[in-house]
C-alpha positions, 0 to 999 in steps of 0.5 A, a space after each residue: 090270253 093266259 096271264 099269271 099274276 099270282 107271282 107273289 104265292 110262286 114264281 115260274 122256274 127259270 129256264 137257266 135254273 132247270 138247266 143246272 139242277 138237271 144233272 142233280 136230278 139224273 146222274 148225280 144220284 148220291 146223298 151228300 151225306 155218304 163218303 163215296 164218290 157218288 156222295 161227295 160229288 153231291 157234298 160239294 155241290 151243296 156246299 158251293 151252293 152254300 158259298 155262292 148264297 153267303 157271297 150274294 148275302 155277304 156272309 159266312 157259309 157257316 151261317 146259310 142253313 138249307 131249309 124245305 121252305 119259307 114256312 120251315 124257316 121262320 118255324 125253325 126261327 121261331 121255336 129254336 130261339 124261344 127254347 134256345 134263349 130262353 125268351 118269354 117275350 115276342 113282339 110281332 105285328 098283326 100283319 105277319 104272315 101266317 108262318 110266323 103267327 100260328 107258331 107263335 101263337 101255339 107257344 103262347 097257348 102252351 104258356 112259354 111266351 107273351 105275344 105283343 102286338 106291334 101298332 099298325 096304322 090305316 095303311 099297314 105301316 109299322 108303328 116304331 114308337 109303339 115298337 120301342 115302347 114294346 122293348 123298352 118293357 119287356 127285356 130279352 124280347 124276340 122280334 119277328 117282324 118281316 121285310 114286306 108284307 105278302 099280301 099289301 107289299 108294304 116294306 119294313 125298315 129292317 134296319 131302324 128295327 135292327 137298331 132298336 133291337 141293338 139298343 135294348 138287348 132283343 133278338 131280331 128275325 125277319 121273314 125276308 120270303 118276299 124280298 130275298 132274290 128282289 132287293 139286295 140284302 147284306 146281312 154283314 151290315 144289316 142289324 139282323 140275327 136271322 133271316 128267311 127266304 124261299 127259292 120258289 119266290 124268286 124263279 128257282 125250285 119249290 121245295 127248298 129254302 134257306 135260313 141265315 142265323 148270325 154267327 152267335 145267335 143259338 137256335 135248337 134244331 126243329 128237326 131232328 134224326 141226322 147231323 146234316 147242315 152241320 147238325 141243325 136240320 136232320 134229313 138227307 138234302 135236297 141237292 138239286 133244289 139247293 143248287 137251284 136255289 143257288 142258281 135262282 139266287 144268282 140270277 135274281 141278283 145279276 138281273 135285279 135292277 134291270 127287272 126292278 125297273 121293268 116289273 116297276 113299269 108293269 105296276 104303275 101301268 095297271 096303277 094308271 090303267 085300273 084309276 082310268 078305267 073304274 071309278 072309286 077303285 083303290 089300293 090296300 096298304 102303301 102298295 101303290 105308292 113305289 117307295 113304300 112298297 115292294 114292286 112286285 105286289 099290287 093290292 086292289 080294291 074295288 067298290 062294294 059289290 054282290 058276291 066279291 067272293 067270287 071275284 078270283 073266280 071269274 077272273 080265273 073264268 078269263 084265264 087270269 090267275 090272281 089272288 084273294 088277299 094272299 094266296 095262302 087264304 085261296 080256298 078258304 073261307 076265312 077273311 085275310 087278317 092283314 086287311 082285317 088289322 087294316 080295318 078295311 071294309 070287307 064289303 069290297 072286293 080285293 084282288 091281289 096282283 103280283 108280278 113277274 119279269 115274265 108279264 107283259 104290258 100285253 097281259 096287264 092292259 088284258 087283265 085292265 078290260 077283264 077287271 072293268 067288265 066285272 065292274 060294270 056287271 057287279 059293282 052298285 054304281 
């Protein structure tokens, strides 16, 4: 059996989404830049792609701004509110992804912000006491805190941290990478001024990803060198994965509640299975508790044992892809630093299991056997 549960990193691209992006890859072969037919042919594709992502956003396409991805967003985010509000101050939490905290920190090298560290507890939930302390000393803050975590699930309250930004005058991003396309967003109502998604997280194409900015909020371009989306992103556009990422989008929203519930079912299922089967296992963050988390993501711990280095790899010997911490660290030598800022004991192997509408009762329950033989083999009993 070959099982994928690193949903969490990417999602496999949905039939329905290859099936309209085709055209955009064959035969409308025109930039939506040029005034020719070929061009506006793909003009209007884009910009009804645009007004499909505001109506499912509940928002103005004036606001929807196509980025490459998750990662470009949240730089863009970023930088272009520090240089175009003149911020000196951010306020983030440790447990950011690092889309959010290497640019951050560059600009606090470079001296044009303070970077102050939102508290976070054992679990990795948000300390909004010490939020509000934060913003009530330091004013015309930037607020970068995202929906759910990437590698524990845990969810933020956006808006109790929309409303607080509100009461002291700050600007609030949110890197929404991991929610966008699995929980409904209004951003009409919710108190955020930007937000950032990525089409690969939710079964449309890589490459290409979105950022909303609220109609008021000032943000300097990142790239430059063209006047496409309307000025704030030069580069020709990426129309089939616009149109993917719309179609995905659409998708996501129609199916939501019906996969909610079964993705949910697959989780709690491994939750009961991998308790049965392996002694003193547990779970990092809030991501077993269905409430507190986001369901598509399963943070697993396992008694200390040799080489839990080595853990993704013999699972991956079983045909079962997984993740270490996130997928971003995959490959690298360095420690997750969400599990670092949780304080969790690095003697314990922690595998990241993230699902999809495309797993299987099947898959988990064979995944369950794979973890428990690895257990036996290398776990100290």
């Amino acid at each position: 059996m070959v099982v994928y549960l690193d949903n969490a990193a990417t999602t496999p691209l949905d039939p329905e989404v290859v099936e309209v992006m085709l055209p955009y890859m064959s035969t409308v072969c025109g930039t939506p830049s040029s005034i020719h037919s070929h061009g506006r042919k793909a003009k209007v594709a884009v910009e009804k792609a645009r007004k499909h992502v505001a109506t499912l956003f509940n928002v103005s396409p004036s606001e929807i701004f196509f980025t490459s991805s998750g990662t470009e967003g949240n730089n863009m985010a970023l930088w272009g509110s520090v240089v175009d509000s003149d911020i000196r101050h951010v306020i983030t939490s440790p447990i950011e992804h690092h889309a959010v905290i290497h640019p951050l920190e560059k600009m606090a090298q470079a001296g044009q912000i303070q970077i102050h560290w939102v508290q976070v507890d054992a679990q990795g939930c948000l300390r909004y006491d010490h939020l509000e302390h934060l913003l009530k000393t330091h004013d015309r803050a930037l607020v970068s805190l995202m929906h759910a975590n990437n590698e524990i699930g845990n969810f933020n309250d956006i808006a109790q941290i929309g409303v607080l930004c509100q009461k002291y005058g700050a600007i609030f991003h949110t890197d929404a990478v991991q929610t966008m396309g699995h929980c409904m967003l209004d951003f009409q109502a919710l108190p955020v001024h930007l937000a950032v998604g990525s089409a690969h997280k939710f079964h449309g194409p890589k490459g290409v990803g979105l950022i909303y900015i609220r109609s008021g909020i000032q943000v300097t371009p990142l790239i430059y060198g063209g006047a496409q989306e309307r000025n704030m992103r030069g580069g020709t556009e990426n129309v089939p994965g616009i149109v993917g990422l719309s179609k995905a989008l659409e998708i996501a929203h129609r199916d939501m509640q019906q996969n909610r519930q079964y993705i949910q079912g697959l989780k709690d299922h491994m939750i009961q299975r991998l308790q049965a089967r392996i002694p003193g296992i547990s779970f990092n963050g809030a991501s077993a508790y269905a409430e507190a988390s986001l369901y598509t993501i399963l943070s697993v711990s396992l008694p200390p044992f040799d080489s839990h280095d080595m853990l993704v790899f013999n699972l991956d010997i079983q045909k079962i892809s997984a993740s270490v911490g996130s997928a971003c660290a995959s490959g690298s030598n360095i420690g997750s630093h969400v599990l670092q800022a949780l304080g969790t004991d690095q003697r314990r192997g922690t595998v990241r299991f993230s699902f999809s509408k495309y797993n299987t009762a099947e898959e988990v329950d064979y995944v369950v056997e794979q973890m428990d033989t690895l257990a036996k083999a290398f776990i100290h009993v």
